[in-house]
N, C-alpha and C positions, 0 to 999 in steps of 0.2 A: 351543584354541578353547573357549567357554563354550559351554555347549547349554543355551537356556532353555523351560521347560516349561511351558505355558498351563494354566490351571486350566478344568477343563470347561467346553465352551462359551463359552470367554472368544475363542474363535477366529471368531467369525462376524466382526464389526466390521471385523476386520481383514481374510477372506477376502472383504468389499464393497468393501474398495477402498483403507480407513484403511491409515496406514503407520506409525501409533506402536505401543509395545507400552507399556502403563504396569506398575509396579511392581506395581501390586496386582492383573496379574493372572497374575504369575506363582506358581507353588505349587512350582515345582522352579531351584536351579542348579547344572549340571555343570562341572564342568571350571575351567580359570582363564587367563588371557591379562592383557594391556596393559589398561585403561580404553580406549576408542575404537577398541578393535580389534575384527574381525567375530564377532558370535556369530551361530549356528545358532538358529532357534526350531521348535518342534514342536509339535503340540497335545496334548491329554493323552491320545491313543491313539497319541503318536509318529509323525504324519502332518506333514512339513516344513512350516511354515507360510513359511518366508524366510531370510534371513541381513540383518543390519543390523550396524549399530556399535552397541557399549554404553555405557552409561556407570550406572554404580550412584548414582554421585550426583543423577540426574536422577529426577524422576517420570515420565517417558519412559524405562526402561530399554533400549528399544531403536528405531534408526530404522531401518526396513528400505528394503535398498535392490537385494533383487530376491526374487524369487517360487519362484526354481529355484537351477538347481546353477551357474550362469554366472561365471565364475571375478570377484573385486574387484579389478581392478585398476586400474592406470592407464588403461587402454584402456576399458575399462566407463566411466572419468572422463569422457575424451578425449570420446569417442561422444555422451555425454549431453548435452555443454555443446554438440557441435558441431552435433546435433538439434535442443536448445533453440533454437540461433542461428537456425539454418535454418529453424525454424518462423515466427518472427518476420520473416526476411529474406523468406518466401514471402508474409507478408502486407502486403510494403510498409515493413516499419520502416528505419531506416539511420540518420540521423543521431545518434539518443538514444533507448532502449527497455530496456524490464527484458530483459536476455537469459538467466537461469535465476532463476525462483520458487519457489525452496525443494524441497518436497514436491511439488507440483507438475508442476515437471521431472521429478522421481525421483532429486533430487538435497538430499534433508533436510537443512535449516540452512545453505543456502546462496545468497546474495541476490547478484547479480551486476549493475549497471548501467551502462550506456553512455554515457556522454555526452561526445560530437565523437568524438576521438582520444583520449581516457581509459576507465577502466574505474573503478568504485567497487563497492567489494565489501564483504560480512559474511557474518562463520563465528560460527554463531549455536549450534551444537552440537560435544561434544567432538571426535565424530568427523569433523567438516571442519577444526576445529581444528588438530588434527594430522596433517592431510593439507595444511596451507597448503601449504606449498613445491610438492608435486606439482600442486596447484590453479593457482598461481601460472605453472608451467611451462608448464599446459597453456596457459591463458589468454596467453600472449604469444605462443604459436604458434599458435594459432587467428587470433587479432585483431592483434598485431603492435602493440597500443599503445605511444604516445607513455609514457605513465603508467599504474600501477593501484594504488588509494589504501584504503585498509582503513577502514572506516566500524563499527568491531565496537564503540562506543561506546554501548549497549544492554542496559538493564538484563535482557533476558530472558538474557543470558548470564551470572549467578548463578546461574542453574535449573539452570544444567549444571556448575555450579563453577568459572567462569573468569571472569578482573576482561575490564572494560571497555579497550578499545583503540582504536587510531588512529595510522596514520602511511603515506609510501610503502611498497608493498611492492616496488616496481621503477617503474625510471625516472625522470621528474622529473613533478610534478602541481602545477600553478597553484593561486592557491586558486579565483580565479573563471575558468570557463567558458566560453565562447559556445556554445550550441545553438542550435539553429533547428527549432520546433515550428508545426504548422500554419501556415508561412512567415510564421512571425512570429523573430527573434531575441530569445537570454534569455540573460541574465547567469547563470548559477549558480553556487554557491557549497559546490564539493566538499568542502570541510574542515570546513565550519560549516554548509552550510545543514540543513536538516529530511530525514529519513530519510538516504538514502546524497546529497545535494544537491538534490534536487528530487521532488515528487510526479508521479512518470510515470506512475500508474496513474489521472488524471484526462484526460489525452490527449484521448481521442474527447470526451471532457464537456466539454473545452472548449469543441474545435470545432463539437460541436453548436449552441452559441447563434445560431450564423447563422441558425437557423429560426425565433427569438425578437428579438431584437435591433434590429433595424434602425429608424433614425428614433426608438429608445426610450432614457428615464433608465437608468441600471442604476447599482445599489448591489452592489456586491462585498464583501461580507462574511468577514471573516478571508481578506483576499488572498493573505499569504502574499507571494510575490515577482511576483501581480501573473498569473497566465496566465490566468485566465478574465478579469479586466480588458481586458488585451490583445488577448484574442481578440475579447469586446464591441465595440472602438472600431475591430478589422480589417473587422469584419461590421456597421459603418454607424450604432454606437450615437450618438445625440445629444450623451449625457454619460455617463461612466463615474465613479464614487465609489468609489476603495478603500479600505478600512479595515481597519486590524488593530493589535495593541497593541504590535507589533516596532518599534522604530525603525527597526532597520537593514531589515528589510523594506519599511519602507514608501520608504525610500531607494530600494534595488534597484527596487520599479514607478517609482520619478519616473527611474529610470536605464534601465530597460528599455524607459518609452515614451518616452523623448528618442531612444535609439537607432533606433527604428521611426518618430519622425517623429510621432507620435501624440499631437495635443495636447489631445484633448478627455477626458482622463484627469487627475480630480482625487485626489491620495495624502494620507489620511489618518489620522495616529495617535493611536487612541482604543481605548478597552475598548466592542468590538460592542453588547454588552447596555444600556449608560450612553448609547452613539450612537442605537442605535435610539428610546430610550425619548427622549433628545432631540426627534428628528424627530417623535418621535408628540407631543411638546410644542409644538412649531414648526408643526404638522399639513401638515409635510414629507413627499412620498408620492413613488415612484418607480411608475417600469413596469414593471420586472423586480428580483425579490432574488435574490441569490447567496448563500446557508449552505453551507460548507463549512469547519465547526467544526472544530477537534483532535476526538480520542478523547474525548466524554463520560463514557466507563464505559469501563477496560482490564483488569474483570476480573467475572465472574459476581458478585460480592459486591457491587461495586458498579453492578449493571445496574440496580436501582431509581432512584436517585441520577442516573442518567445520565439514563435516562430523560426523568424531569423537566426537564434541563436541555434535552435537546432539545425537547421539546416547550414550557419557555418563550420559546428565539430563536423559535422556526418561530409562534408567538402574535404575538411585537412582529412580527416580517415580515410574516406577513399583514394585522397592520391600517395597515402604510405602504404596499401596493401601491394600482394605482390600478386603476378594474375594467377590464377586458380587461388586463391584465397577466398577467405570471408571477412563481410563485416556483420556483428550483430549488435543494429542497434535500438536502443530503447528510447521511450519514452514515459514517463509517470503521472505525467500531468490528466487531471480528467478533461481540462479544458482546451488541448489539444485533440480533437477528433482522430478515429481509424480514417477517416474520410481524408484530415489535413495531414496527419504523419504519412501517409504515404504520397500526396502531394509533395509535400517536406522532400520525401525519399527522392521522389522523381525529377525535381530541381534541381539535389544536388548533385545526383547519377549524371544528370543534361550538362550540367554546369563545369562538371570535370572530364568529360568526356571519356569515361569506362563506357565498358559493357556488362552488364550487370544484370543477375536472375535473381528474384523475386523467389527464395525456396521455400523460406517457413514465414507466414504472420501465427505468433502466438500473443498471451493475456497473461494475468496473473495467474496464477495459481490455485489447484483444485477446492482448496482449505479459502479462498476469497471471491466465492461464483457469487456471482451477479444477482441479482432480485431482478426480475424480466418487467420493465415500467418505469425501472428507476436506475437510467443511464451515468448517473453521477459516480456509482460504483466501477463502473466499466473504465477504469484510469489507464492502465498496466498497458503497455503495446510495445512487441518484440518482434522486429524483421530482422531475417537471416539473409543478406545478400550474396551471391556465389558470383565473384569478378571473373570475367574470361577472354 
């Protein structure tokens, strides 16, 4: 087993709550083992800080994956996922939910999703890596899926020295789906669609719009496959506009509201930024906007960059609503702060000259809480603007 030694003081971070160990702040390594296998960490009076998996090729040198002496095994595995489950299952989830979030759970680099009778997964560090199969084993005995489909098609898996993948890991997996989200049905699309198939950590934000909505236009911006749409036209919308520059996405919503019967849902494929600025030509105005952009900025370097862009959609949206309208807009990026999207917010409000109330800041979703120490999970941020 390796034993790695913290460079003074580099132990606080970690003893709040964090569960990485970076490279540079180690100053000692003992011992030698497998790559992803458990090392010991200790601070530099020799006081246990954890035990985690290694990996030296990672700037992550270690994920820790407990506090004490509790032995890593299968059963620690076993436990974790079936906690995770059970947390989720206590608060109502079943059809389709994230069931283990990484760090999170207590279970680092490991992204587990549900949707119907399948499982979609990613081993996003060495150390679940090569624990697939045991993962794998647990995961059919816990849930008893039809399928579970590997989604490790993600560039953050170079950080740790492993190519990109994708395929079944057991059973047989469709490519598309049916779930059923806020009693609405959704096509999704395990093999190809976005993250592991679908954005489940948007859930409660969808269903929120019913408080907005009713009798009103709404423009969907970057729909994606179409669920805040959806949810708009369940919860009394007049007219729903989806946009987004997928073709096949914008397929998927004219397939998802044919399936639900929903026909006040118009799908269409454009670049948001080129649409917007249309409608502000056309002096086209809706009730309600939906931004729910990709990633602006996916790395500190380029958080300036990002910035900007958020704050030019969230400029064209506020001057197409109409007054007593809303806008609800998001961000995903973790490297975007609550501290800078509402900065974001308040430039662009300044800069178009609304007036504008601040009614809801929400996160992601119940099924993706947080690990309290370790801010990197805290990505999700949704403000509700009420124009007047």
């Amino acid at each position: 087993m390796y034993t790695i030694t913290l460079k003074k003081g580099e132990e606080k971070r970690i003893l709040a709550g964090h569960p990485w160990v970076y490279a540079n702040e180690v100053v000692k390594i003992d011992g030698y083992d497998e790559q992803g296998s458990i090392a010991k960490v200790q601070g530099h009076d020799g006081r246990i800080i954890g035990y985690g998996y290694i990996n030296h090729k990672s700037k992550i040198i270690v994920r820790l994956l407990t506090r004490d002496e509790t032995p890593i095994d299968k059963t620690l595995f076993f436990n974790r996922v079936k906690q995770a489950n059970d947390y989720r299952l206590s608060l109502g989830y079943s059809n389709n939910y994230r069931v283990v979030f990484g760090e999170s759970d207590l279970l680092p680099g490991l992204i587990i999703d549900k949707y119907a009778d399948y499982l979609s997964v990613q081993f996003l560090s060495l150390g679940m890596e090569v624990r697939k199969t045991m993962i794998v084993e647990i995961l059919v005995e816990i849930f008893k899926p039809k399928g579970i489909y590997e989604r490790s098609d993600v560039s953050v898996r170079s950080k740790e020295g492993l190519e990109e993948v994708k395929g079944i890991l057991y059973g047989e997996v469709p490519q598309i789906v049916t779930i059923e989200e806020n009693g609405i049905k959704l096509d999704i699309d395990i093999i190809n669609g976005q993250k592991t198939g679908y954005f489940l950590d948007q859930k409660e934000n969808r269903d929120n719009l019913k408080y907005y909505v009713k009798d009103k236009t709404v423009l969907d911006c970057f729909s994606n496959v179409g669920g805040f749409s959806l949810c708009a036209s369940k919860y009394g919308a007049s007219e729903v506009t989806a946009v987004d520059v997928s073709k096949d996405a914008i397929a998927t919503v004219r397939k998802n509201a044919e399936i639900n019967g929903f026909t006040n849902i118009k799908a269409l494929q454009a670049d948001v930024f080129e649409q917007l600025r249309l409608y502000k030509n056309e002096r086209q105005k809706f009730d309600v906007i939906i931004l729910d952009p990709p990633a602006f900025t996916k790395s500190k370097d380029t958080v300036k960059a990002g910035y900007h862009g958020y704050r030019d959609i969230n400029m064209l949206a506020l001057k197409q609503i109409n007054k007593g309208g809303y806008l609800i807009t998001c961000s995903c990026s973790q490297h975007l702060s609550i501290n800078l999207f509402l900065d974001m917010i308040k430039e662009s409000v300044a800069a178009t000259g609304v007036n504008a109330q601040l009614v809801e800041l929400r996160t992601q979703g119940k099924d993706h809480a947080t690990l309290i120490g370790s801010d990197e999970a805290l990505y999700l941020k949704v403000a509700v603007l009420h124009i007047i």
